[in-house]
PyMOL Python script that loads the backbone (N, CA, C, O; Angstrom):
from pymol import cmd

cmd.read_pdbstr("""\
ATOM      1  N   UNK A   1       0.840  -1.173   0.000  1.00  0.00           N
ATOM      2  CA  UNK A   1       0.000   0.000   0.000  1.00  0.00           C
ATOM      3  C   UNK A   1       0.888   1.241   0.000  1.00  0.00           C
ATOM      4  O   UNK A   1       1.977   1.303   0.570  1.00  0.00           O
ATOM      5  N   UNK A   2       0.385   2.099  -0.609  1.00  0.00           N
ATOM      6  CA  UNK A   2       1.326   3.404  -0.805  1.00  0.00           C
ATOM      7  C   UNK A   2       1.527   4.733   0.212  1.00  0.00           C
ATOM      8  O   UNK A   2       0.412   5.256   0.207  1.00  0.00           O
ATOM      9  N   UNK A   3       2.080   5.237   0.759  1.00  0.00           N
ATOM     10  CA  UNK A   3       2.298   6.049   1.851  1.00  0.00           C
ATOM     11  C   UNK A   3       1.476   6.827   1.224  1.00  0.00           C
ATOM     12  O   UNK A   3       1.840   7.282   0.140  1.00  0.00           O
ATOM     13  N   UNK A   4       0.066   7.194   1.794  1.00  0.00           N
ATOM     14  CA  UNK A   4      -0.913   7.772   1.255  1.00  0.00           C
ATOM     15  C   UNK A   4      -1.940   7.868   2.346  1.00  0.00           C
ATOM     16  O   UNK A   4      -2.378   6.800   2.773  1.00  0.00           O
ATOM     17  N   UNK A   5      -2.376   8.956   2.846  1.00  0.00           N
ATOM     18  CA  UNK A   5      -3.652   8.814   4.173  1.00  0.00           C
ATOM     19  C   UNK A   5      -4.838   8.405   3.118  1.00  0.00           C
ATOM     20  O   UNK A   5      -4.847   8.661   1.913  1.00  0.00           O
ATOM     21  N   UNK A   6      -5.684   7.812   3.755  1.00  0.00           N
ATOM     22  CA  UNK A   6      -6.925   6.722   2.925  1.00  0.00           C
ATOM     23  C   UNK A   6      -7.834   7.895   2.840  1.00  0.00           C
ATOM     24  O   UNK A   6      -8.562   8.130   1.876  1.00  0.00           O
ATOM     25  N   UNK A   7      -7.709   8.847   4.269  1.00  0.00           N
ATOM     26  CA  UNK A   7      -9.196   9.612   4.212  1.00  0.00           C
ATOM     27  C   UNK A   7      -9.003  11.147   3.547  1.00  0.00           C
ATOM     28  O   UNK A   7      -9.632  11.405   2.521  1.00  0.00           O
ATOM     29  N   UNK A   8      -8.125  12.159   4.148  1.00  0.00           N
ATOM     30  CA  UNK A   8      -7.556  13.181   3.484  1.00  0.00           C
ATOM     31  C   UNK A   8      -6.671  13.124   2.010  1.00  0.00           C
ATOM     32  O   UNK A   8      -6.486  14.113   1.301  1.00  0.00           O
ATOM     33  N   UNK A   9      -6.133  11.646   1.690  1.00  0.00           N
ATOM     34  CA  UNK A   9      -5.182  11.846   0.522  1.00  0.00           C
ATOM     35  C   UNK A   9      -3.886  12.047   0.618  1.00  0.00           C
ATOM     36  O   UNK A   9      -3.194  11.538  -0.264  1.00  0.00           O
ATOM     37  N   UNK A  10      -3.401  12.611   1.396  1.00  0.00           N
ATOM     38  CA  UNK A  10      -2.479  12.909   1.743  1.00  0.00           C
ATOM     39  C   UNK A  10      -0.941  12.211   1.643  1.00  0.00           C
ATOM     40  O   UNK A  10      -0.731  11.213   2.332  1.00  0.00           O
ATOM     41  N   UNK A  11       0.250  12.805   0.682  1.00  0.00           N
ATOM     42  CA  UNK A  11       1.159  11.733   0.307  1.00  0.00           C
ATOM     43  C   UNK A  11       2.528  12.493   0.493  1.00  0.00           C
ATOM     44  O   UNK A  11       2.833  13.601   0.934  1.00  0.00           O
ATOM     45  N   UNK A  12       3.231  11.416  -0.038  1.00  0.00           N
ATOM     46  CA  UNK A  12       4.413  12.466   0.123  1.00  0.00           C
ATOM     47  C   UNK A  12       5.269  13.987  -0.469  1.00  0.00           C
ATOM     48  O   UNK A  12       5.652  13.698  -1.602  1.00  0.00           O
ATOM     49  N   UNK A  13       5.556  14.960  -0.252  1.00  0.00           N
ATOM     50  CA  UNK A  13       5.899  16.046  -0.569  1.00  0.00           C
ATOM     51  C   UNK A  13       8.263  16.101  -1.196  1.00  0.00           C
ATOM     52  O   UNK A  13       9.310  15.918  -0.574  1.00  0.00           O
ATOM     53  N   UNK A  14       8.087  16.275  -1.920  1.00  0.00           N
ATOM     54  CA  UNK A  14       9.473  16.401  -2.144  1.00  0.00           C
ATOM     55  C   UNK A  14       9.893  17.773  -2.037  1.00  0.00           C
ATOM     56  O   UNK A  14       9.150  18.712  -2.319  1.00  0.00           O
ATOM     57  N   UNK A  15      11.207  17.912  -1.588  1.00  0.00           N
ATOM     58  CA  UNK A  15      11.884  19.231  -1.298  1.00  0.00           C
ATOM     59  C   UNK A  15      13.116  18.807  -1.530  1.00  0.00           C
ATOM     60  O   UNK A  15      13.411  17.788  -2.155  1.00  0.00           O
ATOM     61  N   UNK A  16      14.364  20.106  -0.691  1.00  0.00           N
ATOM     62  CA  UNK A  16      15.717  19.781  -0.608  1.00  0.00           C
ATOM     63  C   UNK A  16      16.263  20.030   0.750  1.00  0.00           C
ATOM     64  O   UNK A  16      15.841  21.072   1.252  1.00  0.00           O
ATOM     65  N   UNK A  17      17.368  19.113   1.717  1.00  0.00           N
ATOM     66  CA  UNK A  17      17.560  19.016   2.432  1.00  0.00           C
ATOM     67  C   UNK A  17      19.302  19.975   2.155  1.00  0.00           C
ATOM     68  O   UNK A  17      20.323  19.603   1.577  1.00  0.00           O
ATOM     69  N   UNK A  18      18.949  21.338   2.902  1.00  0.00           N
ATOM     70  CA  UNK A  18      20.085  21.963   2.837  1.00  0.00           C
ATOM     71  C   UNK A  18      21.575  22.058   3.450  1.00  0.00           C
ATOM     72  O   UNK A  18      22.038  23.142   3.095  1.00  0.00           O
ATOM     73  N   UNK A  19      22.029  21.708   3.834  1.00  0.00           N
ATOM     74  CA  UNK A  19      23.416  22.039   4.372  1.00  0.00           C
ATOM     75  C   UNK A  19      23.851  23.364   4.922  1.00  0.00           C
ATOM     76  O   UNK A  19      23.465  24.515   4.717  1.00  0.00           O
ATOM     77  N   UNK A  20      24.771  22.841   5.681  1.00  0.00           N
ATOM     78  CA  UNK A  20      25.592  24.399   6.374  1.00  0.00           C
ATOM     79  C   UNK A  20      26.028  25.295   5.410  1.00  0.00           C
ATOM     80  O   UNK A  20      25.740  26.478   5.230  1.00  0.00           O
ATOM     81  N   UNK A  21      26.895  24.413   4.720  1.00  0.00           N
ATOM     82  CA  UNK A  21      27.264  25.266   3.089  1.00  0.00           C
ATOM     83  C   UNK A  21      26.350  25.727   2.310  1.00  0.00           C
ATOM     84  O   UNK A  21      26.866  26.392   1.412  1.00  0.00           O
ATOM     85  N   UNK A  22      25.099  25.673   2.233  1.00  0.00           N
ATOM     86  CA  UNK A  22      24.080  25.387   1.406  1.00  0.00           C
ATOM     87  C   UNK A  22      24.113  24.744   0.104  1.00  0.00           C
ATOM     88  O   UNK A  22      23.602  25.193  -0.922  1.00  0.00           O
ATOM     89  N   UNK A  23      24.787  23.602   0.236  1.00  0.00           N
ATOM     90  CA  UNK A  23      24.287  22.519  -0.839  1.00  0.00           C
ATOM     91  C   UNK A  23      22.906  21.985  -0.706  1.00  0.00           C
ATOM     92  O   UNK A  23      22.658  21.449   0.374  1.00  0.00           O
ATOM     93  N   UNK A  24      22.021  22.025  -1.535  1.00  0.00           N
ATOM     94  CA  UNK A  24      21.050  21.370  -1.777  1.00  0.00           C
ATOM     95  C   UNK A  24      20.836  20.177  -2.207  1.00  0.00           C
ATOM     96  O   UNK A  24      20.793  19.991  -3.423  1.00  0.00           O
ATOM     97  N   UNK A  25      20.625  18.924  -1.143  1.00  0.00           N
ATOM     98  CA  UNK A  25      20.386  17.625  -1.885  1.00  0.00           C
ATOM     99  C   UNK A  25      18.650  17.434  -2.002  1.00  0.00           C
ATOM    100  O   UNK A  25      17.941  18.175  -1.320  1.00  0.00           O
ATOM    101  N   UNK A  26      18.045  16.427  -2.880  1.00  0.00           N
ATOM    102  CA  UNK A  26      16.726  16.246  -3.357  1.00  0.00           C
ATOM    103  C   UNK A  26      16.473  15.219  -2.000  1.00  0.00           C
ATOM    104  O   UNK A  26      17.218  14.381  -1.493  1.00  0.00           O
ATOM    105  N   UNK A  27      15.105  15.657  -1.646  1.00  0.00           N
ATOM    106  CA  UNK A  27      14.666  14.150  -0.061  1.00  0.00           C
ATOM    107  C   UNK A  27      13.140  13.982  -0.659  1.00  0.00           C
ATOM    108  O   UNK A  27      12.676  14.016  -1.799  1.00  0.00           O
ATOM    109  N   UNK A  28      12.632  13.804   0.535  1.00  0.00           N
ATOM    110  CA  UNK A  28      11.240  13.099   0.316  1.00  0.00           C
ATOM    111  C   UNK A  28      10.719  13.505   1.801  1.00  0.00           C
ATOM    112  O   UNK A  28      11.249  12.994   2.788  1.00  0.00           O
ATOM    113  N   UNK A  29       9.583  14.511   1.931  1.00  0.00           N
ATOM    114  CA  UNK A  29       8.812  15.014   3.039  1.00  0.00           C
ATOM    115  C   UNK A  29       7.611  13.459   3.414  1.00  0.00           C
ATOM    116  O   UNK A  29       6.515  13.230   2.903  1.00  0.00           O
ATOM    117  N   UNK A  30       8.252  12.770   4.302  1.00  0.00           N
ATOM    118  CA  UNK A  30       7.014  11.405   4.492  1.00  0.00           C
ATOM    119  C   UNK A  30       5.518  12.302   5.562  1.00  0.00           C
ATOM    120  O   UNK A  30       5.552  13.307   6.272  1.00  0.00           O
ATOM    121  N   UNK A  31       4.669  11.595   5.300  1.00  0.00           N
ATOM    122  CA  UNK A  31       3.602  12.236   6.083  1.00  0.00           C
ATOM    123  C   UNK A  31       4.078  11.336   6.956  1.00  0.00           C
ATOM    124  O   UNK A  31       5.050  10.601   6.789  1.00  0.00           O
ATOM    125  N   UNK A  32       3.107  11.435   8.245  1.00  0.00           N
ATOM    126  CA  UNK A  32       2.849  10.884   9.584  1.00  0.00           C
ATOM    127  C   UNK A  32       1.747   9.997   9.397  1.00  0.00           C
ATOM    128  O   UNK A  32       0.618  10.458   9.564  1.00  0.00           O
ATOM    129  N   UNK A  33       1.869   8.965   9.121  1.00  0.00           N
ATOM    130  CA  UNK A  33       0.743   7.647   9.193  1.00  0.00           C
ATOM    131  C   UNK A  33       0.600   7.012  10.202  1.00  0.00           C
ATOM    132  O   UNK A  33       1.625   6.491  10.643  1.00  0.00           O
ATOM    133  N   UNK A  34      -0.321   6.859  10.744  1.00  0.00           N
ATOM    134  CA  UNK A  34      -1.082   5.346  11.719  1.00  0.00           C
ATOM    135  C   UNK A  34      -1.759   4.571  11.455  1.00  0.00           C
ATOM    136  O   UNK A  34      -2.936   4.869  11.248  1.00  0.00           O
ATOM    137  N   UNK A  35      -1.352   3.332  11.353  1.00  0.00           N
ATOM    138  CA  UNK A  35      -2.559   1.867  11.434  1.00  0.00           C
ATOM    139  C   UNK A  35      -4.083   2.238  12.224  1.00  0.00           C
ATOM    140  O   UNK A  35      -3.906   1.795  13.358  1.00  0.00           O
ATOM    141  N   UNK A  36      -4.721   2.509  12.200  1.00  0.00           N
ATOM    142  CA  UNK A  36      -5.481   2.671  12.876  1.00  0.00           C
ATOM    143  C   UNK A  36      -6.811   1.934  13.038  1.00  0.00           C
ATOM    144  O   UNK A  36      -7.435   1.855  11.979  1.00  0.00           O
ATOM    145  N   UNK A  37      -7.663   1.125  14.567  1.00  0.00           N
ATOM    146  CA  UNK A  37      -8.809   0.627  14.025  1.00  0.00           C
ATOM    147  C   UNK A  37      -9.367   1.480  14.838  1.00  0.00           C
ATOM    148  O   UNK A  37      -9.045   1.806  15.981  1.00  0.00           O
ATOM    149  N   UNK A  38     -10.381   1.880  14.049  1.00  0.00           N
ATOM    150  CA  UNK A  38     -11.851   2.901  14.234  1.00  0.00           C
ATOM    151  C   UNK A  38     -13.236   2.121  14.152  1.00  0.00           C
ATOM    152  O   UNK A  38     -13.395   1.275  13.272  1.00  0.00           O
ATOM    153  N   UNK A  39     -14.490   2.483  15.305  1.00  0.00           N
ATOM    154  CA  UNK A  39     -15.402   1.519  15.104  1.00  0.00           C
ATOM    155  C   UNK A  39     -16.675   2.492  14.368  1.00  0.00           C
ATOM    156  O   UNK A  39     -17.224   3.436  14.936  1.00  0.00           O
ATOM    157  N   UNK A  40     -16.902   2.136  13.346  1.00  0.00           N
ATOM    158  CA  UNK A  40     -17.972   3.354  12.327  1.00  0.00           C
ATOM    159  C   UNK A  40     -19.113   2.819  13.452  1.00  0.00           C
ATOM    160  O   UNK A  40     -19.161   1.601  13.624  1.00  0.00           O
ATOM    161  N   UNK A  41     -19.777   3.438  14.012  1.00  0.00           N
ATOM    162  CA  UNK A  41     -21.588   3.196  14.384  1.00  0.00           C
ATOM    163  C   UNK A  41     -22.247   2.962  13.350  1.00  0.00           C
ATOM    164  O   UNK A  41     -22.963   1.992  13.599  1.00  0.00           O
ATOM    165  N   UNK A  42     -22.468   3.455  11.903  1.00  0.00           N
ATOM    166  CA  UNK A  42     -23.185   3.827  11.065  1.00  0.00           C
ATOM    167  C   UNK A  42     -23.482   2.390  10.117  1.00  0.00           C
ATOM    168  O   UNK A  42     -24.574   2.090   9.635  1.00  0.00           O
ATOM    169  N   UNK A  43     -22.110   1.545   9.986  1.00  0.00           N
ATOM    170  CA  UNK A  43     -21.919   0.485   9.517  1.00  0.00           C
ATOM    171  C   UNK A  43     -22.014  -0.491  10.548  1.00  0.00           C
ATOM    172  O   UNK A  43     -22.575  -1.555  10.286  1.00  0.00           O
ATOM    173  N   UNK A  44     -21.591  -0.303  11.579  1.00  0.00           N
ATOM    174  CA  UNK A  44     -21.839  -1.356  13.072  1.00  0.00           C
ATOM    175  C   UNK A  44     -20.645  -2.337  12.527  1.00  0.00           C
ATOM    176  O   UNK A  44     -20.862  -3.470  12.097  1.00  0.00           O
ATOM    177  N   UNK A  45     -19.476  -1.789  12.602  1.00  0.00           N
ATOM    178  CA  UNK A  45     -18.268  -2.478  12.643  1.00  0.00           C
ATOM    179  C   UNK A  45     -17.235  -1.679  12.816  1.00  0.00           C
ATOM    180  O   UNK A  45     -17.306  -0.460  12.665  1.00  0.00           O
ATOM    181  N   UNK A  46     -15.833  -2.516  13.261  1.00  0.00           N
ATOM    182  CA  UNK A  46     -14.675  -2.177  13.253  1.00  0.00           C
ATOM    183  C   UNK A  46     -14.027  -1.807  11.800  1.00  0.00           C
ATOM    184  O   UNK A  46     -14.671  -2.371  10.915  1.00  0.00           O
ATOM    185  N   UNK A  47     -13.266  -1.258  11.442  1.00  0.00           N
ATOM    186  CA  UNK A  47     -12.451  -0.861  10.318  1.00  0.00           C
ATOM    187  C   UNK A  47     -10.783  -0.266  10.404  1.00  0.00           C
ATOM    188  O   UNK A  47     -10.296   0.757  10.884  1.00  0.00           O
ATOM    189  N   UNK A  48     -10.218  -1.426   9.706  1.00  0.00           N
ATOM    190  CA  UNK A  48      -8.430  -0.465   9.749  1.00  0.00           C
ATOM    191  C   UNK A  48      -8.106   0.159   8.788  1.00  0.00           C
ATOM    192  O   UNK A  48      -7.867  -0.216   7.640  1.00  0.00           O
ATOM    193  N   UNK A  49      -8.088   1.387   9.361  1.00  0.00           N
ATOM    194  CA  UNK A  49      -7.506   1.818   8.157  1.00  0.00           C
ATOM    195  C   UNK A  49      -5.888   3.147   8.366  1.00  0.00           C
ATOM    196  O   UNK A  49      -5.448   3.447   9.476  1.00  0.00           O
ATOM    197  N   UNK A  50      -5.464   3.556   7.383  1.00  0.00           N
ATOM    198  CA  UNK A  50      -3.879   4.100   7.238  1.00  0.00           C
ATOM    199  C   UNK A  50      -4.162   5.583   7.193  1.00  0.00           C
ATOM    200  O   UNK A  50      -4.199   5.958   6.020  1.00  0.00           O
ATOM    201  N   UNK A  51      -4.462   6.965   8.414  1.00  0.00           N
ATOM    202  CA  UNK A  51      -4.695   7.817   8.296  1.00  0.00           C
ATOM    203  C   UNK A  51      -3.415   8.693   8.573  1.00  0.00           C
ATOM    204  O   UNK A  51      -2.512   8.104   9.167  1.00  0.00           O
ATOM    205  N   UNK A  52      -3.313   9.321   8.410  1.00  0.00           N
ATOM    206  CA  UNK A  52      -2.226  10.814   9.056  1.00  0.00           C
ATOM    207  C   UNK A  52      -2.622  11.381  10.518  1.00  0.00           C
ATOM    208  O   UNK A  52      -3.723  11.672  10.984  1.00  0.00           O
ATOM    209  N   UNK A  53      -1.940  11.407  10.809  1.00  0.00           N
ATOM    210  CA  UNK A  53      -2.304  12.134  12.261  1.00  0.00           C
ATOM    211  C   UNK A  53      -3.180  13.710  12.022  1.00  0.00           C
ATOM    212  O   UNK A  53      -4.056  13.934  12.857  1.00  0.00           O
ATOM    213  N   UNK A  54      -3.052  14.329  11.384  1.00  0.00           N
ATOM    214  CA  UNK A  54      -4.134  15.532  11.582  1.00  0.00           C
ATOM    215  C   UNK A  54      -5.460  14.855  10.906  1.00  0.00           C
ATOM    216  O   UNK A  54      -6.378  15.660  11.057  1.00  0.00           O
ATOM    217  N   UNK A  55      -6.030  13.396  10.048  1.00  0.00           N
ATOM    218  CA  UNK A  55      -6.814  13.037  10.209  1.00  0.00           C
ATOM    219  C   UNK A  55      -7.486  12.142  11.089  1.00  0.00           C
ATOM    220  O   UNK A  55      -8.665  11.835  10.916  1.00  0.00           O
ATOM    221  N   UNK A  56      -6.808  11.722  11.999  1.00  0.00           N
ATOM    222  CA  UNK A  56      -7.098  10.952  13.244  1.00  0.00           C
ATOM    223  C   UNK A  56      -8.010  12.735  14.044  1.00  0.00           C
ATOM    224  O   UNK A  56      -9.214  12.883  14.254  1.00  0.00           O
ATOM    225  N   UNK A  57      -7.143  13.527  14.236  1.00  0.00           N
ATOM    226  CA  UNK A  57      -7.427  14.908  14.814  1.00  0.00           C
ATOM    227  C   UNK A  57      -8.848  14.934  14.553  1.00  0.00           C
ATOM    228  O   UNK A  57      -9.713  14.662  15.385  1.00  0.00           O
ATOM    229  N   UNK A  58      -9.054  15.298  13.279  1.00  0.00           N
ATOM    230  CA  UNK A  58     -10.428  15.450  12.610  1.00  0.00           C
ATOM    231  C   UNK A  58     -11.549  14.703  12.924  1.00  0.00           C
ATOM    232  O   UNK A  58     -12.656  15.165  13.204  1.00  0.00           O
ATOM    233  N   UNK A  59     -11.109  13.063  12.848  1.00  0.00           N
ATOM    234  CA  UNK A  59     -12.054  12.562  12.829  1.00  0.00           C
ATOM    235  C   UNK A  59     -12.942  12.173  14.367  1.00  0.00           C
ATOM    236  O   UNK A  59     -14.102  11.820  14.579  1.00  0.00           O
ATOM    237  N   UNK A  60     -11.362  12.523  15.563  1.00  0.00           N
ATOM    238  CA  UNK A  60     -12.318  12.415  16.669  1.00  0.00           C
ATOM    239  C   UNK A  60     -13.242  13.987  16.982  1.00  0.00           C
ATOM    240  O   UNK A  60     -14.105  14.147  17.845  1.00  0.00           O
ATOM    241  N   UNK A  61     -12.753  14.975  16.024  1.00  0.00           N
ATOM    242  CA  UNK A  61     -13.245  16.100  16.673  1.00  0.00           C
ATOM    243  C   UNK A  61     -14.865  15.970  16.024  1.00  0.00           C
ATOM    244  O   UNK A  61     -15.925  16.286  16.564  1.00  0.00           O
ATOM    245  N   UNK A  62     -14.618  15.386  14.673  1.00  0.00           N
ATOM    246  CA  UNK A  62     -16.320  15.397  14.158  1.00  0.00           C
ATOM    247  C   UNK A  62     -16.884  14.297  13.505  1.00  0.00           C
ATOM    248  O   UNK A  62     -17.571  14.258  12.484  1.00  0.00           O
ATOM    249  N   UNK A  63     -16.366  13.122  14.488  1.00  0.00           N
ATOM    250  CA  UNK A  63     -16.862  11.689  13.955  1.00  0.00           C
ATOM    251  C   UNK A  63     -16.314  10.843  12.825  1.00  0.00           C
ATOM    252  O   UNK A  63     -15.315  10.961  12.116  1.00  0.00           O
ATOM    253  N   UNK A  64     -17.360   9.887  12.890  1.00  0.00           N
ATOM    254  CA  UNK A  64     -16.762   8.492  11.839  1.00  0.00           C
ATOM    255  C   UNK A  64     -17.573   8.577  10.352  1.00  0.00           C
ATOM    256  O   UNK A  64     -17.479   7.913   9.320  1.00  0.00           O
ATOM    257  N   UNK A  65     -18.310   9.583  10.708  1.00  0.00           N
ATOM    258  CA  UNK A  65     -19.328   9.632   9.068  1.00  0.00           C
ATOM    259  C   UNK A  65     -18.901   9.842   7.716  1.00  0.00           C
ATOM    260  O   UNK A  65     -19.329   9.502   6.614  1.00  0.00           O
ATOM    261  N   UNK A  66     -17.709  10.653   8.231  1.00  0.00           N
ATOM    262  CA  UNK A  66     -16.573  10.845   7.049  1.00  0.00           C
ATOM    263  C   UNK A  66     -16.320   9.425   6.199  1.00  0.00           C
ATOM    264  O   UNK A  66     -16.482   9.174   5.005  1.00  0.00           O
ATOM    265  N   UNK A  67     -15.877   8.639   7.263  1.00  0.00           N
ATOM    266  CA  UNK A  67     -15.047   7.405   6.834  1.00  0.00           C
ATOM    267  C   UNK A  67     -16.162   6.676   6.062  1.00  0.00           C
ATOM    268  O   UNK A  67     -15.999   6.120   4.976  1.00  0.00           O
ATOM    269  N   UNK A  68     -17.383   6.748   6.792  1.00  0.00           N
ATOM    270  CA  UNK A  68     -17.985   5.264   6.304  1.00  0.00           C
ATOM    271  C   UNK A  68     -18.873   5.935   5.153  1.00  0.00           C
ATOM    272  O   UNK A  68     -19.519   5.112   4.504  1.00  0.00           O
ATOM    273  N   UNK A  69     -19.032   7.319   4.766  1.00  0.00           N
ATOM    274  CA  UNK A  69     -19.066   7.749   3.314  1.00  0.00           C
ATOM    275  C   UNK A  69     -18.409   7.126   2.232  1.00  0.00           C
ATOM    276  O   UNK A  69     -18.790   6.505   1.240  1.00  0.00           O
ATOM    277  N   UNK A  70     -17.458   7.417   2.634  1.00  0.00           N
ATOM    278  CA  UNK A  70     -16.122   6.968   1.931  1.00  0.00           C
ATOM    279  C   UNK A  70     -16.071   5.395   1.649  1.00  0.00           C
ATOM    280  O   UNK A  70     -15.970   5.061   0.469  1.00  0.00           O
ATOM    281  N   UNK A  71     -16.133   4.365   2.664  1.00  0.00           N
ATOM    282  CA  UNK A  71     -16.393   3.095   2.708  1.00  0.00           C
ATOM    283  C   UNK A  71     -17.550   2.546   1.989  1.00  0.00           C
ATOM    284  O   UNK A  71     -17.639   1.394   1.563  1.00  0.00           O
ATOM    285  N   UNK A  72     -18.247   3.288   1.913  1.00  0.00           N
ATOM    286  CA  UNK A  72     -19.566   3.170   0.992  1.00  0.00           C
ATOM    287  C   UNK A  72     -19.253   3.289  -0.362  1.00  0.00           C
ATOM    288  O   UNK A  72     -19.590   2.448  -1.195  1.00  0.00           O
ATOM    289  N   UNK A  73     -18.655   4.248  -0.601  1.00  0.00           N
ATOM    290  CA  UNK A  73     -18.189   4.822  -2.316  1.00  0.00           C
ATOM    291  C   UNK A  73     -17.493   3.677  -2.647  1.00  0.00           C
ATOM    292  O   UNK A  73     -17.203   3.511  -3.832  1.00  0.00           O
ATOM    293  N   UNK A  74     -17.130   2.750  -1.719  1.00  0.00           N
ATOM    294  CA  UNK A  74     -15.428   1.787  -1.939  1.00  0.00           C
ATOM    295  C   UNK A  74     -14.597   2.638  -2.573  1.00  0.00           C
ATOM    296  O   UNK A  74     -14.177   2.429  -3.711  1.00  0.00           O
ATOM    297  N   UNK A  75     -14.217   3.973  -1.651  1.00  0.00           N
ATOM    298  CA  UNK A  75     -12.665   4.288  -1.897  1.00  0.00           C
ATOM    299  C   UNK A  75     -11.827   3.989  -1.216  1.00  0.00           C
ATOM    300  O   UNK A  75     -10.631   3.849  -1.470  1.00  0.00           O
ATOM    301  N   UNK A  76     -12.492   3.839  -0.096  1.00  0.00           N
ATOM    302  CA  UNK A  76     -11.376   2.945   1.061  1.00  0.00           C
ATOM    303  C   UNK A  76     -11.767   1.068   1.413  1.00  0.00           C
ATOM    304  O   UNK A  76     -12.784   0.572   1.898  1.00  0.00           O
ATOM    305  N   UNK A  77     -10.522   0.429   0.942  1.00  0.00           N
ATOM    306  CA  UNK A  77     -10.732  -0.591   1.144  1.00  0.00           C
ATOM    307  C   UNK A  77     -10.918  -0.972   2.096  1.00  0.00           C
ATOM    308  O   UNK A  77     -10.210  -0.306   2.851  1.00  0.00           O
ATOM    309  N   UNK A  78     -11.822  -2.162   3.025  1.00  0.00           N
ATOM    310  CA  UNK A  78     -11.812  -2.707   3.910  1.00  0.00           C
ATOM    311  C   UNK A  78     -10.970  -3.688   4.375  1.00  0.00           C
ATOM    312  O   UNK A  78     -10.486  -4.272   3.405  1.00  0.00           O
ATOM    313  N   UNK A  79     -10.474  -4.249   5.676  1.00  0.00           N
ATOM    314  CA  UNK A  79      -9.955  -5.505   5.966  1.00  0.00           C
ATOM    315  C   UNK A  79     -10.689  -6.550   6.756  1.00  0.00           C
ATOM    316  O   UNK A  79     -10.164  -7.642   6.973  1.00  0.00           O
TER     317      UNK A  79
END
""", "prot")
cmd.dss("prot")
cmd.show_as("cartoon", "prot")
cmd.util.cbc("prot")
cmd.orient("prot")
C-alpha cells in the first residue's frame, strides 16, 4: 500500500535538504501515518484503516461519518 492517508489523501511532498554550506540535496517530506482501528456506528463495525495524524485529529473532533461515506463509495478498502 502506498504512503498515502486513505481519508484526506495525503502523500508524500518532495523538497531539498540543505546544508551548512548550502548545498542542496533532493529528499522526500514522508507524512505521519497510523494503522489505525476505528469503530464506524453507522456500519456497526470495526475498520483499519492508514490515516495521518491531523486526520485521526479530525475525525475524533467530528466523527466516523466521514469514513464510512467513503467506505460506501469503496474508496477505502476494507480488511
Amino acid at each position: 500500500m502506498a504512503r498515502k492517508c486513505q481519508v484526506t489523501g495525503i502523500g508524500p511532498l518532495y523538497g531539498s535538504s540543505i546544508s551548512h554550506a548550502h548545498n542542496k540535496t533532493k529528499r522526500r517530506f514522508l507524512p505521519n501515518l497510523q494503522k489505525k482501528r476505528i469503530w464506524i456506528q453507522e456500519l456497526n463495525r470495526e475498520v483499519t484503516v492508514k490515516l495521518s495524524a491531523k486526520a485521526i485529529k479530525n475525525i475524533s473532533k467530528s466523527g466516523t461519518s466521514e469514513i464510512a461515506k467513503l467506505i460506501r463509495d469503496k474508496q477505502i478498502k476494507v480488511r
